[in-house]
Residue frames as a rotation matrix with the C-alpha (Angstrom) as fourth column:
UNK 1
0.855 -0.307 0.418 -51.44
0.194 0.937 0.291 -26.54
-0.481 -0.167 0.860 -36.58
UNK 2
0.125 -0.746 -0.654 -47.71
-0.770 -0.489 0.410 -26.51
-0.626 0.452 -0.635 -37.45
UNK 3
0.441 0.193 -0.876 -46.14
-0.850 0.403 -0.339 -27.98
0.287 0.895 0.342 -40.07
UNK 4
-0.704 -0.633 0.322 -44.51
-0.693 0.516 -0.503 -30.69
0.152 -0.577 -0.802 -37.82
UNK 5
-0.535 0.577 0.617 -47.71
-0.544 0.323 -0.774 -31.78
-0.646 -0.750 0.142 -36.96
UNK 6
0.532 0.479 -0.699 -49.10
-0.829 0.127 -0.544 -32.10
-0.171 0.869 0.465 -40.50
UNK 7
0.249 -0.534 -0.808 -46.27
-0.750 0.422 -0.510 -34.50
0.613 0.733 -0.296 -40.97
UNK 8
-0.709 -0.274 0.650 -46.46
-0.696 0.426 -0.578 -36.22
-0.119 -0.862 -0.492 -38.11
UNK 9
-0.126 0.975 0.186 -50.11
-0.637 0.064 -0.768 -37.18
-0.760 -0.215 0.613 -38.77
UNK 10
0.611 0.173 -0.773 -49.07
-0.759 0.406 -0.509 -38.43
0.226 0.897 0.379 -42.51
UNK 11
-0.549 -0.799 -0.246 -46.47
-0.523 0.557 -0.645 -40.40
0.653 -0.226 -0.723 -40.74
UNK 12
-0.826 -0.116 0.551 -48.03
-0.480 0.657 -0.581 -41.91
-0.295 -0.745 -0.598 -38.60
UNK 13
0.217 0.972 0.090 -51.71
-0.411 0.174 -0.895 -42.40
-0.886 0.157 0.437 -40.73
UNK 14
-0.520 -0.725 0.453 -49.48
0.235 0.388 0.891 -43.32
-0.822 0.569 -0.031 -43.88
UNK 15
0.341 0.916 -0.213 -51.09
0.258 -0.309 -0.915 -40.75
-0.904 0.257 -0.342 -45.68
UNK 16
-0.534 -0.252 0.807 -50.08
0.797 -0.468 0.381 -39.38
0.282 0.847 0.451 -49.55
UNK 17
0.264 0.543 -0.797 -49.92
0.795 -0.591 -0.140 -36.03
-0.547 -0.597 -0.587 -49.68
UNK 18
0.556 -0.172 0.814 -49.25
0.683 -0.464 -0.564 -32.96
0.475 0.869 -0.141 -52.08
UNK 19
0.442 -0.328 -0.835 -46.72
0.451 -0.723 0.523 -30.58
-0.775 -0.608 -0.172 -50.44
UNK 20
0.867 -0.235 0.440 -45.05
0.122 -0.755 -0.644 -27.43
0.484 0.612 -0.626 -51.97
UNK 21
0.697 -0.693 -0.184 -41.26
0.637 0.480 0.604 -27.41
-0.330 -0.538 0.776 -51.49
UNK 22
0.921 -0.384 0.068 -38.24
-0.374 -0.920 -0.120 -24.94
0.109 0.086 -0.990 -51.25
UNK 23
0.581 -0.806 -0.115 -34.96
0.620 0.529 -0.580 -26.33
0.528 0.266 0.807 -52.77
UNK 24
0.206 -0.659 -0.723 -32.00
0.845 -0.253 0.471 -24.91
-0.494 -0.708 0.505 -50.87
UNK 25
-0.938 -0.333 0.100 -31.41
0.324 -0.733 0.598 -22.25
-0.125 0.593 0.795 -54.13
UNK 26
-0.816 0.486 -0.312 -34.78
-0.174 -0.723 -0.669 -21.29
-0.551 -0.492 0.674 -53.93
UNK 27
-0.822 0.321 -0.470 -36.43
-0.451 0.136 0.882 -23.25
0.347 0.937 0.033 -56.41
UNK 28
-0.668 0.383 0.639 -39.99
-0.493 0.415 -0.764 -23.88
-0.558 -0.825 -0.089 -55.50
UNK 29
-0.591 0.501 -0.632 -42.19
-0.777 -0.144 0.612 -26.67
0.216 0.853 0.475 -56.65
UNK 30
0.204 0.806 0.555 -45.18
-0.947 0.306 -0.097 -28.99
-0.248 -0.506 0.826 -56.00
UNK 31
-0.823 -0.330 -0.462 -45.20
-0.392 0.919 0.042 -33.14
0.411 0.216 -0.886 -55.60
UNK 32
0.487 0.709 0.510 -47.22
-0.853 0.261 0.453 -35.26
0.188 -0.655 0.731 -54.19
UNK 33
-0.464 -0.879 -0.111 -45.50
-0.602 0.405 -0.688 -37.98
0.650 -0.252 -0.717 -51.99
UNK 34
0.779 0.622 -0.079 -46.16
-0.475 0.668 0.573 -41.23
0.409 -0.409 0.816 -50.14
UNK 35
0.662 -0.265 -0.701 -44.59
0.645 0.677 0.353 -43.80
0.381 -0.686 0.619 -47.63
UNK 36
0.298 -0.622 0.724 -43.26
-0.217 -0.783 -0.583 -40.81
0.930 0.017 -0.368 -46.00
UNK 37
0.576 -0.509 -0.640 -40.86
0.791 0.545 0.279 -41.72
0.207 -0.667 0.716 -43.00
UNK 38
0.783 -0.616 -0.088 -38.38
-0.451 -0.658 0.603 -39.81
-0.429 -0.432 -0.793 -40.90
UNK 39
0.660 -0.514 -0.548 -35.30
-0.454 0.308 -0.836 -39.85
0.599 0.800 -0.030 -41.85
UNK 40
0.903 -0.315 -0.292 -33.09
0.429 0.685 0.589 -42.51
0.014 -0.657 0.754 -40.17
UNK 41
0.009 -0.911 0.412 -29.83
0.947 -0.124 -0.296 -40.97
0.321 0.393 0.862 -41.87
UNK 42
-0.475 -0.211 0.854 -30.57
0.319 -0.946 -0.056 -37.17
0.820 0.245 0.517 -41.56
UNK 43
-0.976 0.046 -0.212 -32.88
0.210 -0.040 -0.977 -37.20
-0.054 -0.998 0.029 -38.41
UNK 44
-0.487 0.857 -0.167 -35.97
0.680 0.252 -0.689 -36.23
-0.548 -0.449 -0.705 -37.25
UNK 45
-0.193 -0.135 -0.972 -35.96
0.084 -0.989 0.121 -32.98
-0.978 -0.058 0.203 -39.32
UNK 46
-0.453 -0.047 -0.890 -35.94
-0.878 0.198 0.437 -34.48
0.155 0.979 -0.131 -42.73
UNK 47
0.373 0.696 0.614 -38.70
-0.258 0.713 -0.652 -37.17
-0.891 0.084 0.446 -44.14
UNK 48
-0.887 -0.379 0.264 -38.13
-0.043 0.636 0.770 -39.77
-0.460 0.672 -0.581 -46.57
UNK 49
0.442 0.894 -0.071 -41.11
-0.283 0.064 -0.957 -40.20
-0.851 0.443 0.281 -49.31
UNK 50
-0.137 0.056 0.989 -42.02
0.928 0.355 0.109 -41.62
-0.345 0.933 -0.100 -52.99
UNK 51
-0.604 0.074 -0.794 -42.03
-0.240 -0.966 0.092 -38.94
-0.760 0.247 0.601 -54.95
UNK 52
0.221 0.955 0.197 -45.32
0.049 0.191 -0.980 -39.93
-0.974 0.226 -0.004 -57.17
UNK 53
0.925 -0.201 -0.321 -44.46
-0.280 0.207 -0.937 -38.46
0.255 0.957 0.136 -60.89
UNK 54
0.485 -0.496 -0.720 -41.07
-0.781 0.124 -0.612 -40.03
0.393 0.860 -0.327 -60.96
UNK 55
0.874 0.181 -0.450 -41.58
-0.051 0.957 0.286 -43.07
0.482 -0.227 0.846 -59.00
UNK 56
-0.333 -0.858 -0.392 -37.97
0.600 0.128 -0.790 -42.65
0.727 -0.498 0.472 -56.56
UNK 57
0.686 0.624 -0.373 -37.29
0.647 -0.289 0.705 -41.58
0.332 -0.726 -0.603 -53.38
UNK 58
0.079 -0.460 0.884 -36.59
0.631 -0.663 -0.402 -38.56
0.772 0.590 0.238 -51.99
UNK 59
-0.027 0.173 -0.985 -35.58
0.927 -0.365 -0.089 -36.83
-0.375 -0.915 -0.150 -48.55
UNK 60
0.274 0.679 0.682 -37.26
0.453 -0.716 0.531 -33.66
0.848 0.163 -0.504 -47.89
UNK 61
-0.924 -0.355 0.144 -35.95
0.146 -0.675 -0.724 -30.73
0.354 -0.647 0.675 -45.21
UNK 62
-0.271 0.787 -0.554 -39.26
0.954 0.141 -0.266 -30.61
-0.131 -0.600 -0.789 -42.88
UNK 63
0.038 0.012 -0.999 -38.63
0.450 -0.893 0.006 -27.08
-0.892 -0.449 -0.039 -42.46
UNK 64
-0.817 -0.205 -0.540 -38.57
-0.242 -0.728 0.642 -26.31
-0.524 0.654 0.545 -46.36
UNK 65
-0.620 0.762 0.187 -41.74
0.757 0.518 0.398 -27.63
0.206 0.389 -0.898 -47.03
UNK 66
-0.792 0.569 0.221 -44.48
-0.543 -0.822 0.172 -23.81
0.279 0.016 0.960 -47.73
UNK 67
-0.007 0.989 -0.145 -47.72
-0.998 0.002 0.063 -25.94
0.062 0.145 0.987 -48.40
UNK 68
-0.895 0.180 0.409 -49.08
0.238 0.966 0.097 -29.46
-0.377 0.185 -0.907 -47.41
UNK 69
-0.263 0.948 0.181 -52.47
0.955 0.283 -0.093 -30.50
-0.139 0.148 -0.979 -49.32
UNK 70
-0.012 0.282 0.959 -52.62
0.518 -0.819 0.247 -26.67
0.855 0.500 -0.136 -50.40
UNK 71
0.909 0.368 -0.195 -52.71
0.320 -0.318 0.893 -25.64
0.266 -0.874 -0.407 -46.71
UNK 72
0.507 -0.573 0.644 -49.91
0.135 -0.685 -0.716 -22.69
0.852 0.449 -0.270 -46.19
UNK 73
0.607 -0.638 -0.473 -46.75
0.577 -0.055 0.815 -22.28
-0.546 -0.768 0.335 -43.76
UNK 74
0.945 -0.116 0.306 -45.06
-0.067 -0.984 -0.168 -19.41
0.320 0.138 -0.937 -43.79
UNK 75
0.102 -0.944 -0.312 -41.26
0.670 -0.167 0.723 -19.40
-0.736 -0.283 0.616 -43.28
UNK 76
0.987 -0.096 -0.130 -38.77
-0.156 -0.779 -0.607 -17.35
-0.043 0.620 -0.784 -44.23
UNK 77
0.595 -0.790 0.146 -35.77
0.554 0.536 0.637 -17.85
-0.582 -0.298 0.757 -45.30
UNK 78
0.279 -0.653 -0.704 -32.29
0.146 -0.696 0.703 -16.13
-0.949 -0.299 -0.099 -45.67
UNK 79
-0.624 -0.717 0.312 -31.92
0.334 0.116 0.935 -16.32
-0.707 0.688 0.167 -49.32
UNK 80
-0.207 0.756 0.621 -34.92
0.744 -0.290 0.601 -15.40
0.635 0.587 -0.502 -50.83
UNK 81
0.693 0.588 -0.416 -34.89
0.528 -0.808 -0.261 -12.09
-0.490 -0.039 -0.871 -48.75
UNK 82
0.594 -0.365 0.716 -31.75
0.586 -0.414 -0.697 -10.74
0.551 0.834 -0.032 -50.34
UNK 83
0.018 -0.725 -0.689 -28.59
0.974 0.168 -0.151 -8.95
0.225 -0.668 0.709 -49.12
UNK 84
-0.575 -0.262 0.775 -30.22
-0.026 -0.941 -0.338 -5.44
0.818 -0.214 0.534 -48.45
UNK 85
0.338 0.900 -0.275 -31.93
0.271 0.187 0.944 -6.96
0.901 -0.394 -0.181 -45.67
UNK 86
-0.516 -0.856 0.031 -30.25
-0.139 0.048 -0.989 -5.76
0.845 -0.514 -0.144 -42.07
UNK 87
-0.177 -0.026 -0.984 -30.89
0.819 0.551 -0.162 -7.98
0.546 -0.834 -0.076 -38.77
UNK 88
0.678 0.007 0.735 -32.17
-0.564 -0.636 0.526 -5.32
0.471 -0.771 -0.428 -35.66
């Protein structure tokens, strides 16, 4: 199952969930989030949620989200391999 789907499912079942997240500078760390919505403003790509410990909300890149509920997705992304990496 991709992660699209995982979030599709909490959207639509209006589940709370714990996901593991990748800030644009590479900081990664764990939440757990509720009333999670697409985003009207940013599209389908990005979800709106409570962020649980600090009670506000908070849009979320779909695609920068590693782990829902401890279950792993794998991306990669261009900053966190580093600039001796070279494209075939």
């Amino acid at each position: 199952m991709a992660i699209e789907e995982v979030i599709d499912r909490a959207v639509m079942f209006e589940q709370t969930i714990e996901i593991e997240y990748c800030t644009r500078s590479g900081h990664v760390f764990s939440c757990v989030i509720s009333d999670i919505v697409y985003s009207q403003y940013y599209g389908g790509g990005y979800i709106q949620a409570i962020r649980q410990d600090i009670k506000e909300e908070r849009t979320f890149k779909v695609s920068r989200i590693q782990k829902v509920n401890g279950h792993s997705f794998s991306r990669i992304f261009w900053n966190q391999i580093g600039d001796n990496f070279n494209r075939i």
